[in-house]
N, C-alpha and C positions, 0 to 999 in steps of 0.2 A: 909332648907325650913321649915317655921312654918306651921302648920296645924290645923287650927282650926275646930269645928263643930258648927254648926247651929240649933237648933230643933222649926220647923217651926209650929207654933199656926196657923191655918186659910189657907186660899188658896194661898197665897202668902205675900212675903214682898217687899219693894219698896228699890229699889239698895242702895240709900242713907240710909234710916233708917236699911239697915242693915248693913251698913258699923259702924251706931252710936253704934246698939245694940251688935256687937261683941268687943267694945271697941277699933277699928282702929280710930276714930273721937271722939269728942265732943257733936256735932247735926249736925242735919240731915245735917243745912249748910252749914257745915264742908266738911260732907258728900257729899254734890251735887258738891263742887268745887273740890273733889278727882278725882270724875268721869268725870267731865267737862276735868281735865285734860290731861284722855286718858290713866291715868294707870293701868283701871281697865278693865279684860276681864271675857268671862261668858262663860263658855264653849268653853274656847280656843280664842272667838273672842276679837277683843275692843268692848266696850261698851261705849255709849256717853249718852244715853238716862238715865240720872239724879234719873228718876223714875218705871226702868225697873222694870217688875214683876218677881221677882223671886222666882224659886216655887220647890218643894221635888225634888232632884237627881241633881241641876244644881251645878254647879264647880265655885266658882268666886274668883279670881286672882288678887292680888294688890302685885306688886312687887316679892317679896320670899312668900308671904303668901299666901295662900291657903284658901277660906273657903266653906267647904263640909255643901249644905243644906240638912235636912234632914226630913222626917213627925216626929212631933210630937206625 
């Protein structure tokens, strides 16, 4: 399992654009059709919602990877 980290500027990032900015995607694009696809979870759940707020301490899940958000 790969494990990346996250270090979160501001109150939140949008599921897509963080999938771009850990380098799993291209753009956000990319990005929203990962998650459309249902392989992405947030704390253990699926997540479908494209442009989830995700914010310090959550867990999100694509495949083997891992990526741990954190404050800034």
């Amino acid at each position: 399992m790969q494990k990346l980290s996250f270090s979160l500027e501001g109150e939140y990032v949008e599921l897509n654009q963080l999938l771009k900015l850990v380098g799993l995607c291209e753009s956000g694009g990319a990005g929203k059709a990962i998650v459309a696809s249902g392989d992405v979870s947030v704390d253990g759940e699926q997540e479908l919602r494209k442009t989830a707020k995700i914010r310090a301490g959550q867990l999100v899940s694509l495949g083997d990877i891992e990526i741990r958000v954190q404050a800034g």
